[in-house]
Backbone bond lengths (Angstrom), bond angles and torsions (degrees), N, CA, C in turn:
res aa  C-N    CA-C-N  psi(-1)  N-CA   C-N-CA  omega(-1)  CA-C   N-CA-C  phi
1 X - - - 1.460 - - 1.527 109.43 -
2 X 1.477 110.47 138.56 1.638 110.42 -168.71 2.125 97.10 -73.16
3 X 1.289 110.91 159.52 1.492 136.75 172.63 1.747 86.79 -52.51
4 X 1.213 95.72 170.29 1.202 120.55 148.96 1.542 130.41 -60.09
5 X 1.379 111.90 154.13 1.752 112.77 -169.74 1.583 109.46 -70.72
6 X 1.242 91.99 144.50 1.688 102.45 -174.70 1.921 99.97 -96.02
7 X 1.752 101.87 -54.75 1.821 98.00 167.59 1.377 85.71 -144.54
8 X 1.658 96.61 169.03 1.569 125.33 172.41 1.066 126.86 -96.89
9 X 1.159 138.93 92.76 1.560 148.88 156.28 1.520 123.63 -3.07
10 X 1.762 136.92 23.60 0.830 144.19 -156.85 2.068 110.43 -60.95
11 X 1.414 100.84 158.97 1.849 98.07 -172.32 1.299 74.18 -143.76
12 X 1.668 109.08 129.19 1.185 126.07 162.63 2.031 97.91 -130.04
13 X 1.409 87.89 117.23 1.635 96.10 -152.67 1.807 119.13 4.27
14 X 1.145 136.40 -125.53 1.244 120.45 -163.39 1.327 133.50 -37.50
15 X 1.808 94.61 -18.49 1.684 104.37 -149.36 1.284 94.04 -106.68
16 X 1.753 113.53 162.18 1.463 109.14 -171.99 1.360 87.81 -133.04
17 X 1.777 109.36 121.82 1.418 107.57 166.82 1.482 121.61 -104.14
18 X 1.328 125.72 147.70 1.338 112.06 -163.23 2.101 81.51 -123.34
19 X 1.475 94.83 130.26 1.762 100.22 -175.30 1.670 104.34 -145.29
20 X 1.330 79.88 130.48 2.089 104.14 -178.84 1.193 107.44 -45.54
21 X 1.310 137.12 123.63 1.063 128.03 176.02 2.218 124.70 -70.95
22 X 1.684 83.51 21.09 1.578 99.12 -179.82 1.451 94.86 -90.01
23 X 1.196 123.43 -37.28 1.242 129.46 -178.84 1.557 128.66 -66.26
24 X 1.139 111.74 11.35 1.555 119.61 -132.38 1.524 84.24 -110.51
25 X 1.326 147.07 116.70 1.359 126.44 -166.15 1.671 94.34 -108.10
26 X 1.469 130.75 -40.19 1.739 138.51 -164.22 1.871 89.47 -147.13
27 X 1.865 83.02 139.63 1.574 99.82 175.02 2.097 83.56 -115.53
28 X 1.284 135.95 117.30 1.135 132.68 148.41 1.442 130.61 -110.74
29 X 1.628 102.60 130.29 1.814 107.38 168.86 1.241 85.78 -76.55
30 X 2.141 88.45 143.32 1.253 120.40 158.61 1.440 89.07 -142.66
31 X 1.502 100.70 148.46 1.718 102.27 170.53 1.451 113.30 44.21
32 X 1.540 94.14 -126.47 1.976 108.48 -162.10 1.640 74.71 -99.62
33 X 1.332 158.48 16.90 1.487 116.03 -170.84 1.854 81.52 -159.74
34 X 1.366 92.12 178.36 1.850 101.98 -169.71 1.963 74.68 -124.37
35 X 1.780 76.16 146.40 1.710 110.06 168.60 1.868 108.46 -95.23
36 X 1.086 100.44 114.11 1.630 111.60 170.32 1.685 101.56 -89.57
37 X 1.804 103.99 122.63 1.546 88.92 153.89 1.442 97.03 -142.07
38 X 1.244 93.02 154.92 1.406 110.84 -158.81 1.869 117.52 -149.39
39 X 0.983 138.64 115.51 1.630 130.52 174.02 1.471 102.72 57.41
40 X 1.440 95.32 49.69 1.778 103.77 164.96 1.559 118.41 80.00
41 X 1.404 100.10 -14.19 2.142 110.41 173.81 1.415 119.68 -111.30
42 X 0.917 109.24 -171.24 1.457 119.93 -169.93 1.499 94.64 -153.60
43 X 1.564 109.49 135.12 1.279 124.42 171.50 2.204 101.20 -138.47
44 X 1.443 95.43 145.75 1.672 104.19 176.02 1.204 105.31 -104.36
45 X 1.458 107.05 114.48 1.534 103.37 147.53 1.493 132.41 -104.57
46 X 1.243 112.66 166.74 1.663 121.72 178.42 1.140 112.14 -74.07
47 X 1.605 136.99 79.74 1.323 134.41 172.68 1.821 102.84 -161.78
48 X 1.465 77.08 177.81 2.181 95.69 172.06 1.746 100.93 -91.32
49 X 1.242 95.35 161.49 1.243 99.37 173.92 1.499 107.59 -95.17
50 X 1.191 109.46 12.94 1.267 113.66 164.59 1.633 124.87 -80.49
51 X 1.097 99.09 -42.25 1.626 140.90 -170.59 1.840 93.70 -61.82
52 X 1.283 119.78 -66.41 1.343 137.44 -166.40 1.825 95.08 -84.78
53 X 1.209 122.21 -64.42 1.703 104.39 172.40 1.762 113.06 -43.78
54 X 1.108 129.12 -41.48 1.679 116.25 -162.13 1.373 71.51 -85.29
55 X 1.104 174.69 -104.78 1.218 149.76 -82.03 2.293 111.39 -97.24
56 X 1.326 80.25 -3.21 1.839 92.96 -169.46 1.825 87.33 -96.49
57 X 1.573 110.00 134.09 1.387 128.51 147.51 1.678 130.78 -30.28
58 X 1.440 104.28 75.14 1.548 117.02 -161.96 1.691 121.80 -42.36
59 X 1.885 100.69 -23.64 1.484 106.00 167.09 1.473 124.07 -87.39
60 X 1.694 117.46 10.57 1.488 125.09 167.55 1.940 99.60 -108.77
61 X 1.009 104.27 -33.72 1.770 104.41 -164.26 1.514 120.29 -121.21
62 X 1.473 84.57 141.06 1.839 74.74 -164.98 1.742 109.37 -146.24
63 X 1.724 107.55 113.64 1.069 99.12 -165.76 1.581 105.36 -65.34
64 X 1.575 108.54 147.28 1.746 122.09 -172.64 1.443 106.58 -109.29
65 X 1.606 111.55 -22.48 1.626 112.75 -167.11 1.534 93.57 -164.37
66 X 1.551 109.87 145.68 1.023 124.49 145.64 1.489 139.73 11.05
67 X 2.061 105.09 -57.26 1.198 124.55 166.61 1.448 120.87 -112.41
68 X 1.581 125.64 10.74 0.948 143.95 -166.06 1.649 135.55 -105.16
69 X 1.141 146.11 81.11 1.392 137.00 161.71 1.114 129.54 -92.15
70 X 1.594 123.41 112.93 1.510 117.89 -159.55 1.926 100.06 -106.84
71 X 1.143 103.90 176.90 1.339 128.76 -171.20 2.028 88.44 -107.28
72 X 1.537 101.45 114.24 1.463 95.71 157.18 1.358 133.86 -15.94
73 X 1.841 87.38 -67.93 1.984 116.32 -157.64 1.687 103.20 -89.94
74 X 1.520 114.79 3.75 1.514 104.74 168.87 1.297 103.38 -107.61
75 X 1.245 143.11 21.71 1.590 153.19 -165.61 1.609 97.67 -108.10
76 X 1.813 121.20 89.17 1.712 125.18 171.03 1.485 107.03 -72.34
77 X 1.484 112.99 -32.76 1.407 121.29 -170.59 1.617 120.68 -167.82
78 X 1.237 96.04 176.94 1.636 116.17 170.92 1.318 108.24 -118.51
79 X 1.559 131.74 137.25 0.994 133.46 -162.62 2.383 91.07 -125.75
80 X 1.124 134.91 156.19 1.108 121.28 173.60 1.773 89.35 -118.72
81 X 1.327 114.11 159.53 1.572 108.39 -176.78 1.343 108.11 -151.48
82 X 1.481 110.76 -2.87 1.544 121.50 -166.90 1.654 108.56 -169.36
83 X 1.014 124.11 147.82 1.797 130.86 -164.28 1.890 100.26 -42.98
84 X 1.400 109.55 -45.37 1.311 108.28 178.16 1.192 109.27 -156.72
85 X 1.843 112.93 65.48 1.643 136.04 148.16 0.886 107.00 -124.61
86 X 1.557 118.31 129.65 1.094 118.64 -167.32 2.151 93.97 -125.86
87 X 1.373 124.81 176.33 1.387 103.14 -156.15 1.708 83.55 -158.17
88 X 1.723 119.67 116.44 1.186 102.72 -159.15 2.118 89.81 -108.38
89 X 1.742 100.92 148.97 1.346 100.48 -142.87 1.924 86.10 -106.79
90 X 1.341 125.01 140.69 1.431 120.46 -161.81 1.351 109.81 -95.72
91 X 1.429 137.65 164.56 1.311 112.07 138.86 1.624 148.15 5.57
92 X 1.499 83.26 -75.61 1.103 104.01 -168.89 2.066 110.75 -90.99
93 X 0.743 110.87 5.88 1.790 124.88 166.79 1.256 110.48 89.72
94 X 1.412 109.25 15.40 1.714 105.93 168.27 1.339 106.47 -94.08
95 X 1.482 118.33 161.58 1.322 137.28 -176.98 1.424 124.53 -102.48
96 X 1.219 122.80 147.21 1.273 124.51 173.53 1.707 140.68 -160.80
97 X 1.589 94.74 110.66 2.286 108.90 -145.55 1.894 89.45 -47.37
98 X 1.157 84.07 142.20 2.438 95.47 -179.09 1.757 70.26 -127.69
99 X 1.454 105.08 109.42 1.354 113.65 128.41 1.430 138.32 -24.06
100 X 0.999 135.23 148.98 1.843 134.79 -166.81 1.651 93.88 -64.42
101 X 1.283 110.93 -51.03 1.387 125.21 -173.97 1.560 111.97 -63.58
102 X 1.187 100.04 -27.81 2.001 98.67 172.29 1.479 111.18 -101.95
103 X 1.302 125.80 12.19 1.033 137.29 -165.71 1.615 93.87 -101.24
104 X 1.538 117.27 -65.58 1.327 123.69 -177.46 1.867 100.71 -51.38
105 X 1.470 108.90 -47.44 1.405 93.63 179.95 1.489 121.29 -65.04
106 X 1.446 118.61 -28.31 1.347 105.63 -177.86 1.689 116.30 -87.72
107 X 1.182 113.55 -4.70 1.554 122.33 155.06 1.423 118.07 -58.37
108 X 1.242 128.25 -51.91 1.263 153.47 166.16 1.446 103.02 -28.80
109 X 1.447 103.50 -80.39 1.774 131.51 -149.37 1.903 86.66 -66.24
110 X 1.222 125.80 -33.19 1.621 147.00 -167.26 1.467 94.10 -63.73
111 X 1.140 119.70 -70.75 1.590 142.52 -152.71 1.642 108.02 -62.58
112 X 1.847 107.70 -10.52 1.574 113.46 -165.58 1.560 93.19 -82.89
């Protein structure tokens, strides 16, 4: 079985961007396809977020929710907002809900 992804092959209509997966700050399901954003953009690809998490380096990324794959090194904080929601806070000042269940994992992946 191949390693983990080194970059992602992103298509933003004509253009084909090819991006490090160091760069990679959120993997999100939407619909039929996951939202890549990455170095300030967002590109859609045609897949599960299943598909694109098993293929991402499990000691950089860590699914938090359901619709969620985060980047370790873009994680400034944890925000709490509810008895047990917790809301993980980015770089860049966007937010993003970590399930109880992605919560224990990103405690985990933290603690190495």
């Amino acid at each position: 079985m191949p390693g983990p992804l080194e970059r992602l092959v992103l298509r933003d209509g004509a253009r084909v961007d090819v991006v490090p997966v160091d760069a990679v700050d959120v993997v999100e399901a939407q619909d039929d396809c996951v939202v890549v954003r990455a170095k300030g953009r967002r590109w859609r690809k045609t897949s599960t977020l299943q598909e694109v998490a098993e293929r991402l380096d499990p000691r950089r990324f860590v699914r938090v929710h359901r619709c969620f794959v985060l980047n370790l090194a873009s994680i400034s904080g944890l925000e709490t907002y509810a008895k047990d929601s917790r809301l993980a806070v980015l770089r860049d000042g966007s937010k993003v809900p970590v399930s109880r269940a992605g919560y224990a994992r990103l405690r985990q992946l933290m603690r190495r």
